[in-house]
N, C-alpha and C positions, 0 to 999 in steps of 0.2 A: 244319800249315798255314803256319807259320811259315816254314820251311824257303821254299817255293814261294814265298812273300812276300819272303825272299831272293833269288830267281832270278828271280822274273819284277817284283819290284815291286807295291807295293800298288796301286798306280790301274790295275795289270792284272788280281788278283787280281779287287778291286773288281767292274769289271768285266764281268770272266766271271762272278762270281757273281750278275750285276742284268741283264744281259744275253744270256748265252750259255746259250742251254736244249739242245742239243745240236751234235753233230757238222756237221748238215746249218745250222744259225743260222751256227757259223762256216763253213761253206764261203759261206755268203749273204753274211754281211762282208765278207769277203776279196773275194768279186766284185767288190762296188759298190765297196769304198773302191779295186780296183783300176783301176776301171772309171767311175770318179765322174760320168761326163758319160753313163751308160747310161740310157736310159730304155726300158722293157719291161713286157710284160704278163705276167700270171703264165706264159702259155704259153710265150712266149720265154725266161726267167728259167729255168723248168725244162730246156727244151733245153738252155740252154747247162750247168746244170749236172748233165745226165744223170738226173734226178728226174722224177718224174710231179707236175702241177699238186699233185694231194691231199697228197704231202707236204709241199709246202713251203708251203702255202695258210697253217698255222697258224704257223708261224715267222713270216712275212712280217708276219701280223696285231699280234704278236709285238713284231716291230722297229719297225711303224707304229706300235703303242704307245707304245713305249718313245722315237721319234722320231727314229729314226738314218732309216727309212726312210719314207715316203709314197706314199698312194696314190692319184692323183688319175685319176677316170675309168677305173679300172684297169690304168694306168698305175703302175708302181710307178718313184723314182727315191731315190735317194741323197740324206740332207737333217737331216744331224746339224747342232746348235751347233758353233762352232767348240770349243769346249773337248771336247766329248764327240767328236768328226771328232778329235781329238788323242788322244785316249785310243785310238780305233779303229785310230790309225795307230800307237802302242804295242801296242794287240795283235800287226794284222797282221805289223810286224818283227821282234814272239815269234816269230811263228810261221816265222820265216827262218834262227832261231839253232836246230840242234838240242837243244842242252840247256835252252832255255827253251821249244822246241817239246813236249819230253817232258814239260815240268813242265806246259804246257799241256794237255796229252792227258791226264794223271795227271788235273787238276783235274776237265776238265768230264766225266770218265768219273766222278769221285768224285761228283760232283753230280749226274748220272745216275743214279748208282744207287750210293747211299752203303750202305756194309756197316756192319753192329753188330757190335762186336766183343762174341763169345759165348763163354763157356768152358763 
C-alpha cells in the first residue's frame, strides 16, 4: 500500500479508501466535479452515464452520505466542503496521469474484492 501512497498521495489513497466503493462511485465523481453546476435526477444522472437508475441509486445515497453530493427533492447536485471539493479534484487529476490512473484502478479493485493471500 505503500507503494500506491507513493504515486498517488496519501489524501488520495485516504480517499478512495472513505469514499470510493466502486468503479461506477468514481465514474459519479468524475461527472459532478466535472460538471459542478449539474443538477439531475437520478434518471438523468444515469442517462448521461449509461447506467440504469438501480445501479447507481445506492452509490448516490453513498456520496449524500458521505456529503460530496445532495439530494434535495430528488434532485441530486454537487456540494462538497471546500477541502474535501479539493481532495475530489486530487482524485479526478489521478485519474488523468496513466500511471496514477493504474495505481487507482489497482486500489479500488483491491478494495472491491481484496484477495487473502493462501498457500
Amino acid at each position: 500500500m505503500s507503494e500506491l501512497e507513493g504515486i498517488l498521495g496519501p489524501s488520495v489513497v485516504g480517499f478512495v479508501d472513505k469514499h470510493v466503493r466502486s468503479l461506477l462511485t468514481w465514474d459519479i465523481l468524475v461527472f459532478f466535479h466535472r460538471n459542478q453546476e449539474a443538477v439531475l435526477d437520478i434518471e438523468g444522472l444515469a442517462r448521461r452515464l449509461g447506467r440504469r437508475p438501480a445501479e447507481i441509486e445506492p452509490e448516490l445515497r453513498s456520496l449524500c452520505g458521505d456529503g460530496i453530493l445532495s439530494d434535495s427533492g430528488g434532485l441530486i447536485r454537487y456540494t462538497p466542503e471546500p477541502e474535501l471539493e479539493e481532495t475530489v479534484g486530487d482524485f479526478v487529476a489521478a485519474c488523468q496521469e496513466r500511471r496514477r490512473r493504474l495505481a487507482l484502478i489497482a486500489l479500488v479493485l483491491h478494495k472491491i474484492n481484496p484477495r487473502t493471500d493462501r498457500l
